[in-house]
C-alpha positions in Angstrom: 23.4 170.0 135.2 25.1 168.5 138.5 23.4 165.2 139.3 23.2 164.4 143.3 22.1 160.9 145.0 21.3 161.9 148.0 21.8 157.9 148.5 25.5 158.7 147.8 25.4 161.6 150.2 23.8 159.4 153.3 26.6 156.8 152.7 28.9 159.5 152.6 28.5 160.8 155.9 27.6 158.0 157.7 31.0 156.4 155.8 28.7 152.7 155.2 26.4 151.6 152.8 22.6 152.3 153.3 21.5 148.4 153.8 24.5 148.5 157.0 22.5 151.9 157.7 19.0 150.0 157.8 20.0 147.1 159.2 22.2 148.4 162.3 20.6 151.4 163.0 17.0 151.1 161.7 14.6 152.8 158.7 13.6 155.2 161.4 17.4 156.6 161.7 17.8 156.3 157.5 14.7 158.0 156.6 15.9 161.5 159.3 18.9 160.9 157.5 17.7 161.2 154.3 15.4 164.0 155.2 18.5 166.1 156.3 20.3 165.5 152.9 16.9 167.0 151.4 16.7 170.0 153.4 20.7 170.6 152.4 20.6 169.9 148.6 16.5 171.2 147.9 17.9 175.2 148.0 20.2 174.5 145.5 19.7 175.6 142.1 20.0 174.2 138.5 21.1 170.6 139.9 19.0 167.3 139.3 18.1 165.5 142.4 18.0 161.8 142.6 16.3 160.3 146.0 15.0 156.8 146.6 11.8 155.9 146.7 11.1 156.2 150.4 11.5 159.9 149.9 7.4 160.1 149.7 7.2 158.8 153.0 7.5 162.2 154.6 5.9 165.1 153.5 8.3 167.3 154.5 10.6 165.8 151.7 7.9 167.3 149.5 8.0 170.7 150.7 11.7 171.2 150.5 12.4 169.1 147.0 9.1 171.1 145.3 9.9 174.6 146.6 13.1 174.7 144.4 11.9 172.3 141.3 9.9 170.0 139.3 9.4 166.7 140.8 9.6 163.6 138.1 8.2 160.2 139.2 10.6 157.7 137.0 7.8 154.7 136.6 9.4 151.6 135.9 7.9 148.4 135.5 8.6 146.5 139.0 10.1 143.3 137.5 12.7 145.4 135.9 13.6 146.6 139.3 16.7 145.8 141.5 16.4 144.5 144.6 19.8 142.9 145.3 21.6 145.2 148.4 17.6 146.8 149.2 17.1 145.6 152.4 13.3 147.4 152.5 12.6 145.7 149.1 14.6 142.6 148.9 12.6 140.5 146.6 10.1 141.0 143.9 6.8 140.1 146.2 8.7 143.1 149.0 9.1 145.6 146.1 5.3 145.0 145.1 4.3 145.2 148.4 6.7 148.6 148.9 5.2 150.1 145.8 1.3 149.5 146.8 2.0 150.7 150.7 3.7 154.3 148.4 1.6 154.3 144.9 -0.8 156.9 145.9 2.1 158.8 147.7 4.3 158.9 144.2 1.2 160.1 142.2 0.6 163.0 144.6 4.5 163.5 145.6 5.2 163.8 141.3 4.4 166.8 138.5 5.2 164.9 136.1 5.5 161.0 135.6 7.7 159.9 132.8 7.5 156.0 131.4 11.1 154.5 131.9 10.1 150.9 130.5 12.2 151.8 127.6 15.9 153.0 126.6 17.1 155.8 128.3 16.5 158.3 125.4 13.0 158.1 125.6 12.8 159.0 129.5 15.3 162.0 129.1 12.8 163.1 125.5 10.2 163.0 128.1 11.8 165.0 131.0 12.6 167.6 128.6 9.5 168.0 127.0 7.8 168.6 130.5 10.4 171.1 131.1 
């Protein structure tokens, strides 16, 4: 199946990176952003949707991305998390932070949460079995 970031598509029309987004033009102007690329690529069929985390944040998000599909929450262990070039979760103590402000959010937002502590294998087994 396709794969689309809808990261990648915000960069690519706004031709910058999303920390330049946040930082010059605000999480405010990022997150309609990001809630236009959902509304584009939600109809489409038979494609798997990547979206940052901040996707819960608006239920809207929800409507659109769970009219046309399953919704997997990818639960990683924080420490295992980037945060270099995250401008919203720029160091471990922001990411926690982050993640308590959203957890309840995730769990509702999600069908199906799939452990991706291990190696990649094991979350794909898991996605599949669910579907």
């Amino acid at each position: 199946r396709e794969f689309i970031d809808t990261d990648v598509l915000i960069e690519q029309k706004e031709g910058t990176d999303i920390p330049t987004i946040i930082n010059n033009k605000g999480e405010g102007y990022f997150r309609a952003l990001e809630k236009e690329v959902i509304k584009e690529v939600a109809p489409l069929t038979c494609k798997v949707i990547s979206t940052g985390g901040g996707v819960v944040t608006d239920k809207e998000n929800h409507f659109y991305l769970s009219a046309n599909g399953i919704i997997f929450l990818l639960n990683r262990d924080l420490e295992k998390l980037a945060t270099n070039g995250r401008p919203l979760s720029s160091d471990l103590d922001a990411l926690k932070k982050r993640y308590e402000e959203r957890r309840d959010k995730y769990l509702d937002f999600a069908d199906f949460e799939i452990d991706n502590n291990g190696d990649i294998e094991k979350a794909v087994k898991g996605v599949l079995e669910r579907l």
